[in-house]
C-alpha positions as CSV (number, residue, x, y, z in Angstrom):
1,X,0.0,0.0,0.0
2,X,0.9,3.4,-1.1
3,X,0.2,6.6,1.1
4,X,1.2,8.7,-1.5
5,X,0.5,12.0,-0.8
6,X,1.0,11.6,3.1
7,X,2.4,15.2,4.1
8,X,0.0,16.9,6.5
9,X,-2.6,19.4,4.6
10,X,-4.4,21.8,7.0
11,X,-7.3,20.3,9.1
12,X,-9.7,22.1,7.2
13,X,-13.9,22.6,7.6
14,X,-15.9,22.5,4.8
15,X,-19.7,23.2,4.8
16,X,-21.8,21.8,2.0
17,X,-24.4,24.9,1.1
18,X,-27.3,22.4,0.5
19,X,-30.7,23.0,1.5
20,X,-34.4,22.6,0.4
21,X,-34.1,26.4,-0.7
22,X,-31.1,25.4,-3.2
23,X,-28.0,27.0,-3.1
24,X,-24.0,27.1,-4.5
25,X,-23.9,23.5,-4.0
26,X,-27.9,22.7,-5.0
27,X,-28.5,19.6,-6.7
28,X,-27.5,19.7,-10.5
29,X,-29.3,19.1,-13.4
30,X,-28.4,16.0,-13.6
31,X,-30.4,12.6,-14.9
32,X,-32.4,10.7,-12.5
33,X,-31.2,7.2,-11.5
34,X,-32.6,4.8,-13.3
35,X,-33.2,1.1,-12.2
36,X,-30.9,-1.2,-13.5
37,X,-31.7,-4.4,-11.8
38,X,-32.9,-5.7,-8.5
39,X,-30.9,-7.9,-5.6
40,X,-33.0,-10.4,-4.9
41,X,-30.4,-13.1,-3.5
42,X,-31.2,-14.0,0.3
43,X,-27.6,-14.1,1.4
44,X,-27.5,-10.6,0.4
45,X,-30.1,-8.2,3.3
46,X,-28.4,-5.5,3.9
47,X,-25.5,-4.2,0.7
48,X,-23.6,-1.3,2.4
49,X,-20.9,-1.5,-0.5
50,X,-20.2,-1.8,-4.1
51,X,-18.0,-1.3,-6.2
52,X,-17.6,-2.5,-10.4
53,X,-14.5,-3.2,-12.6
54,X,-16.9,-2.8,-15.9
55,X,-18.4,-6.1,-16.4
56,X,-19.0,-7.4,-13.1
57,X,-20.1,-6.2,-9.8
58,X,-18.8,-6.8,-6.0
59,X,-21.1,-5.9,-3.2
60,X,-20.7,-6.6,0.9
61,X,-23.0,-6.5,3.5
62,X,-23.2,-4.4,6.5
63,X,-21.8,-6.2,9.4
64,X,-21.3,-10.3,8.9
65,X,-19.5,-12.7,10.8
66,X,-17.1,-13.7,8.3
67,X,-15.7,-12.1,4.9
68,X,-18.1,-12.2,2.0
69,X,-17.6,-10.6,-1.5
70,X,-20.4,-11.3,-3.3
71,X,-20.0,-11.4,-7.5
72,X,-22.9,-10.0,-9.2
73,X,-23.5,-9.7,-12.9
74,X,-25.3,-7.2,-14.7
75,X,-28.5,-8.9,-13.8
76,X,-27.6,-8.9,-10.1
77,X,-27.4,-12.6,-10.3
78,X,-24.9,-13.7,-7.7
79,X,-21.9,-15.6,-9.7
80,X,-19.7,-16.6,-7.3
81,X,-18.8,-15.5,-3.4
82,X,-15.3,-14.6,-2.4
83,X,-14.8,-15.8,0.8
84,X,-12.0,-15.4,4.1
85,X,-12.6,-17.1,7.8
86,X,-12.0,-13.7,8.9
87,X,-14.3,-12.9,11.4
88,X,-14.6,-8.9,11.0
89,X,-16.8,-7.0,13.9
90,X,-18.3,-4.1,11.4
91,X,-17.8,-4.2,7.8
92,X,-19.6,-0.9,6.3
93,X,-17.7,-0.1,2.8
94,X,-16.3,-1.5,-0.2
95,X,-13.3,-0.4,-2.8
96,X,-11.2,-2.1,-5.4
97,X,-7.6,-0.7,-5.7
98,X,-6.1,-0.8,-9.5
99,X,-4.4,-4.4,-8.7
100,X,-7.5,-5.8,-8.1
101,X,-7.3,-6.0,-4.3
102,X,-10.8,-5.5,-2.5
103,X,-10.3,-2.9,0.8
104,X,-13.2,-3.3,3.4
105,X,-13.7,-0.7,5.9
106,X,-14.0,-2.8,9.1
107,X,-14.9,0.9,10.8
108,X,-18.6,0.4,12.1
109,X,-19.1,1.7,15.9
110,X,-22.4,2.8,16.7
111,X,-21.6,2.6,20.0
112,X,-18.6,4.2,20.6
113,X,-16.6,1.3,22.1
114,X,-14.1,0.3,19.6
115,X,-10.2,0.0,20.3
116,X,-9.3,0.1,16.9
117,X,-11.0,0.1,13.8
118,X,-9.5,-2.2,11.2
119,X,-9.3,-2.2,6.9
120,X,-9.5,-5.8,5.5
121,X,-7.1,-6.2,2.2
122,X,-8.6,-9.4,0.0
123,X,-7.2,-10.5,-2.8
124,X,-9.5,-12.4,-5.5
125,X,-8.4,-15.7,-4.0
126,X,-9.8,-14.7,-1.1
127,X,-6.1,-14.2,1.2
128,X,-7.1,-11.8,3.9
129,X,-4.8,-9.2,5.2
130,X,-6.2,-7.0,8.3
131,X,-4.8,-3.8,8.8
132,X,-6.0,-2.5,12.7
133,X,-6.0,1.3,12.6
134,X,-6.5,3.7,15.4
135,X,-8.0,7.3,15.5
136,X,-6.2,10.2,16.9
137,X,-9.1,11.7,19.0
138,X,-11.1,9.1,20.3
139,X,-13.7,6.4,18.8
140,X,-16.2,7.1,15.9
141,X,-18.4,5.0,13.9
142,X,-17.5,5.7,9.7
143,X,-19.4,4.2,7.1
144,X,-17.4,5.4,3.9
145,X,-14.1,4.3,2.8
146,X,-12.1,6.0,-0.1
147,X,-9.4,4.8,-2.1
148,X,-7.0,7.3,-3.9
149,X,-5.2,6.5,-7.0
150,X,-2.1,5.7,-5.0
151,X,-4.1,3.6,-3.0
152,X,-3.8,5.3,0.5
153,X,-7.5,4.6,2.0
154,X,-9.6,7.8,3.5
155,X,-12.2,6.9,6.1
156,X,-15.1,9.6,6.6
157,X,-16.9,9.5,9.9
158,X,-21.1,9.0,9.9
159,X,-21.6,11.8,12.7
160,X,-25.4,12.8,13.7
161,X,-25.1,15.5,15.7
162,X,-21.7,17.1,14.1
163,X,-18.7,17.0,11.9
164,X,-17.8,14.4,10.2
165,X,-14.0,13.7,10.1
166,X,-12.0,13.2,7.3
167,X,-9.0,10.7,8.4
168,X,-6.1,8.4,6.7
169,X,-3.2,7.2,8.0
170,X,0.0,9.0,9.3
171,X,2.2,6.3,7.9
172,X,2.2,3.1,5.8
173,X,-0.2,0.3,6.9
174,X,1.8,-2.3,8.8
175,X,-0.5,-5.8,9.5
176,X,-1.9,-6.4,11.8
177,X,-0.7,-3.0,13.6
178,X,-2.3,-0.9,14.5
179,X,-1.1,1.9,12.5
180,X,-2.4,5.7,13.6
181,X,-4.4,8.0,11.6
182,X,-4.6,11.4,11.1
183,X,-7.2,14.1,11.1
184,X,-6.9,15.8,7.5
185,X,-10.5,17.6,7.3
186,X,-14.1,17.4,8.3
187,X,-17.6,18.1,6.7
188,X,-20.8,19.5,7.7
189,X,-23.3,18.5,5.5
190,X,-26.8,20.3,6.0
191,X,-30.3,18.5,5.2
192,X,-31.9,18.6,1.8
193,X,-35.2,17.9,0.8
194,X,-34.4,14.9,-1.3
195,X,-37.1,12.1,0.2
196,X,-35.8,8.9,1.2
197,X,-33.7,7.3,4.1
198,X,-34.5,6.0,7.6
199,X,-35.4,8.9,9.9
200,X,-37.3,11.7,7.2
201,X,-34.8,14.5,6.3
202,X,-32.4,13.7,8.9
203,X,-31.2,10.8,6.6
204,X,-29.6,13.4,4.4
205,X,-27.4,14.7,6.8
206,X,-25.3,11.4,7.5
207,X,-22.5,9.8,5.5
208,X,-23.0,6.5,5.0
209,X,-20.7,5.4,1.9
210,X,-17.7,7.0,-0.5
211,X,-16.1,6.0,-3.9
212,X,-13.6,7.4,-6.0
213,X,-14.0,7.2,-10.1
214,X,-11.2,5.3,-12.0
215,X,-8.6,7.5,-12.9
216,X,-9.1,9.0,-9.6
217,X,-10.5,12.6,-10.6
218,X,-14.0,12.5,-9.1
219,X,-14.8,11.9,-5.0
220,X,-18.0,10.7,-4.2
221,X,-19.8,10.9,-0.8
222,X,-23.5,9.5,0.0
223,X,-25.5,10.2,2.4
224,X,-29.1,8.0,2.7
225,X,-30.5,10.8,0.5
226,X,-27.9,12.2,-1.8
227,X,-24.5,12.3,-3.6
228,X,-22.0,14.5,-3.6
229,X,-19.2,14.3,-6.3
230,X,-16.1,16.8,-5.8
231,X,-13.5,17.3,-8.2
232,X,-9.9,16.1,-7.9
233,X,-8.3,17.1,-11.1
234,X,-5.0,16.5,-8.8
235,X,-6.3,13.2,-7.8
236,X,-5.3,13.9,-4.2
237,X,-8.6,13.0,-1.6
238,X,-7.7,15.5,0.9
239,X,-8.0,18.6,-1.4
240,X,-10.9,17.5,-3.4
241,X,-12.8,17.6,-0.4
242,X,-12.0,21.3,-0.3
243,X,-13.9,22.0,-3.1
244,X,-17.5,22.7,-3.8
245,X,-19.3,19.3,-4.7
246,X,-22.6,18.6,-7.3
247,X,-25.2,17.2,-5.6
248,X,-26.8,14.2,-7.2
249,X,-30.3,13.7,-5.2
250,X,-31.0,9.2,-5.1
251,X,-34.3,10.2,-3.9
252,X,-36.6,7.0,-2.3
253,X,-33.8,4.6,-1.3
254,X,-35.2,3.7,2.1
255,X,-31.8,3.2,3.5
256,X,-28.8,4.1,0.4
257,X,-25.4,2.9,1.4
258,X,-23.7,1.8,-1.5
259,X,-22.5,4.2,-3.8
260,X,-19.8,2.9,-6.7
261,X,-18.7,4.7,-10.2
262,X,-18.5,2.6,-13.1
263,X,-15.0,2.7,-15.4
264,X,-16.8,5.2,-17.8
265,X,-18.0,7.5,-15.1
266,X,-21.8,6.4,-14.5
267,X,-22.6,6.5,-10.7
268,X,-24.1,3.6,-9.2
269,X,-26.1,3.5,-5.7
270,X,-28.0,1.1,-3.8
271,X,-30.0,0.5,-0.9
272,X,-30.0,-2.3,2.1
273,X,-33.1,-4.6,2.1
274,X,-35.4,-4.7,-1.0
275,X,-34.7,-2.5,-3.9
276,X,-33.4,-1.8,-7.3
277,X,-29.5,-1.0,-7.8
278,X,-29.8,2.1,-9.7
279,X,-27.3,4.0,-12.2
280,X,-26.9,8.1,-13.0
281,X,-25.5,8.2,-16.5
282,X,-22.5,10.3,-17.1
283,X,-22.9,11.4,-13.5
284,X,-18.3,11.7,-13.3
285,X,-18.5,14.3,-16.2
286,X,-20.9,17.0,-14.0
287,X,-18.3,17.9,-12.3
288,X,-16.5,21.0,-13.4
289,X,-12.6,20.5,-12.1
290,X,-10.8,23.6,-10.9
291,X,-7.3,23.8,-11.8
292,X,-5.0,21.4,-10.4
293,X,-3.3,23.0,-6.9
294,X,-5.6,26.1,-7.3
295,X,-6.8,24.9,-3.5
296,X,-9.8,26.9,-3.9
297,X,-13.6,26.0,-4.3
298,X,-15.1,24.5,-7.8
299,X,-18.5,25.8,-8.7
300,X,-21.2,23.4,-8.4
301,X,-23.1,22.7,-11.4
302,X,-25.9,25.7,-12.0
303,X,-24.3,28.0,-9.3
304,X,-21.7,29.6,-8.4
305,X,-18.1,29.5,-6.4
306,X,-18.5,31.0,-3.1
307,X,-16.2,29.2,-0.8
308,X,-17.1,26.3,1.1
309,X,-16.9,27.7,4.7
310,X,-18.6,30.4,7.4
311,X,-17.1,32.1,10.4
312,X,-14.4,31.4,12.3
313,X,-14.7,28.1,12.4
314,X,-16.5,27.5,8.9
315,X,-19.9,26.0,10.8
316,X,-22.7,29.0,10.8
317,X,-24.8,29.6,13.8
318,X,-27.6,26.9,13.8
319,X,-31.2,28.0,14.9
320,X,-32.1,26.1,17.9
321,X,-35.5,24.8,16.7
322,X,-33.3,22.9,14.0
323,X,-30.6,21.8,17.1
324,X,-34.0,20.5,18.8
325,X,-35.1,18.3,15.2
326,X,-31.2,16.9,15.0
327,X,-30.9,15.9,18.3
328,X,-34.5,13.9,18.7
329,X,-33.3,12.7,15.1
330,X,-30.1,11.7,16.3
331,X,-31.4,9.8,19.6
332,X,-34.2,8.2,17.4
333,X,-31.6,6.8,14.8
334,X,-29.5,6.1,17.4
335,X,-31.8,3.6,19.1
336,X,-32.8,1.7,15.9
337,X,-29.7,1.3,15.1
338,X,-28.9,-0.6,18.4
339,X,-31.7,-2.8,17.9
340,X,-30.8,-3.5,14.6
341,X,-27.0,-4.5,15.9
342,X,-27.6,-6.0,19.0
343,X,-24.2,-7.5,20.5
344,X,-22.7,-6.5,17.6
């Protein structure tokens, strides 16, 4: 594994200007998703990642007891399952590095209670390497993993109530470790209107999966309502996520997890449980690049650049009524989720 670009950046705040009123970073014109085919497959309840390499697809459940890669065609017909006796605590997200190695995010922690997180490398053959990783600032439970071109891995923190941290690690992965990350960013992303996810609009607020496109340029975050794809015309994670993103609304995925990009730039997303996996066509090419080391903000599709930060601290003063809604939201989520999980 390469970290690549590993020199500390600036631990930076960005806020996504998103909101039912539009905005610099409002949803872009963009195609809806359209149904491509449905998981129907038993072994496969709740898909929290995905990822393609152009004919086939991979997908993983949330959680599991043991590594699974399921192989799905274009039909979503299970092939074949790629399999390691590796009995992970909290698998959440999927990605492929460019030698064909499969990265799960072992990062799940709704409770707060995790030593160490950990990153599963798989080859094909179904050899399991586990990296253990440890955060610099206490516990969090992340749901999206990104893989950079170089292959250094980016976890992004699924926060209710707050920011949610951008981190890597400080130095190269050593197994089974653990190896320390670092704090290179963080995001707040404000609610849209886009319907869909478990708990009403609060759904759109949490980041529950990330890919990267193939030769690197586009990020993508998901929340259970939305995408947001940021250019990185440098290919380096860290400052992409200092731009302005598009927002792609996946309206009506009841709870969205996987998010993947096809070779020729078509976005891909998909639900646990019941449901179809869905494409956006072109969805890579509606994002307009800024110039390479430029480090400021790329207008978002139909708007303009504004910068992606308020105040001191880039987080603007938030009106308590809507403090009241998150919180409730938060504990509400908080407690399905537990009895979804339990002892896990």
């Amino acid at each position: 594994m390469s970290l690549g670009r590993a020199a500390v950046v600036p631990v930076l705040t960005v806020l996504f200007l998103i909101g039912p009123g539009g905005g610099p970073a409002g949803a872009a014109q963009v195609p809806a998703p359209e149904p491509v085919c449905s998981v129907t497959d038993k072994r496969i309840t709740e898909l929290s990642g995905l990822v393609s390499d152009g004919s086939r697809w991979y997908a993983i459940n949330d959680g599991g007891t043991r590594v699974q890669i399921f192989v799905l065609g274009r039909d979503c017909a299970v092939q074949k399952v790629i399999t390691g006796s590796t009995d992970p605590y909290d698998v959440e997200d999927l990605a492929r590095a460019a030698d064909g190695t499969f990265w799960l995010s072992d990062t799940g922690d709704n409770r707060k209670q995790r030593d160490t997180v950990a990153l599963l490398a798989v080859t094909p053959q179904g050899k399991v390497t586990l990296y253990r990783l440890t955060y610099p600032d206490g516990q969090h439970d992340a749901e999206a993993l990104l893989l950079d071109a170089s292959g250094t891995p980016y976890l992004v923190t699924k926060n209710p109530l707050g920011e949610a941290g951008i981190y890597r690690p400080a130095k190269a992965l050593s197994s089974p470790g653990p190896t320390p990350l670092e704090r290179v960013g963080s995001l707040n992303v404000k609610s849209t209107d886009t319907p869909g996810g478990p708990v009403a609009s609060f759904g759109s607020v949490l980041v529950t999966g990330g890919a990267v496109n193939a030769d690197g340029t586009v990020v993508a975050l998901r929340t259970y309502t939305d995408a947001y794809l940021f250019p990185a015309p440098d290919r380096d994670v860290a400052a992409a996520l200092r731009r302005e993103p598009v927002r792609v609304p996946l309206p009506d995925e009841k709870q969205g997890e996987a998010i993947a990009f096809e070779p020729d730039g078509t976005l891909l997303s998909a639900s646990e449980g019941s449901g179809p996996v869905r494409a956006v066509r072109g969805a890579a090419s509606l994002v307009r690049s800024a110039e390479p080391g430029d480090g400021g903000q790329a207008p978002a599709a139909g708007g303009e650049a504004t910068g992606g930060s308020s105040g001191r601290d880039g987080v603007p003063p938030v009106p308590a009524l809507l403090l009241a809604v998150v919180v409730a939201g938060g504990a509400v989520f908080a407690w399905s989720k537990l009895r979804k999980r339990l002892g896990r």
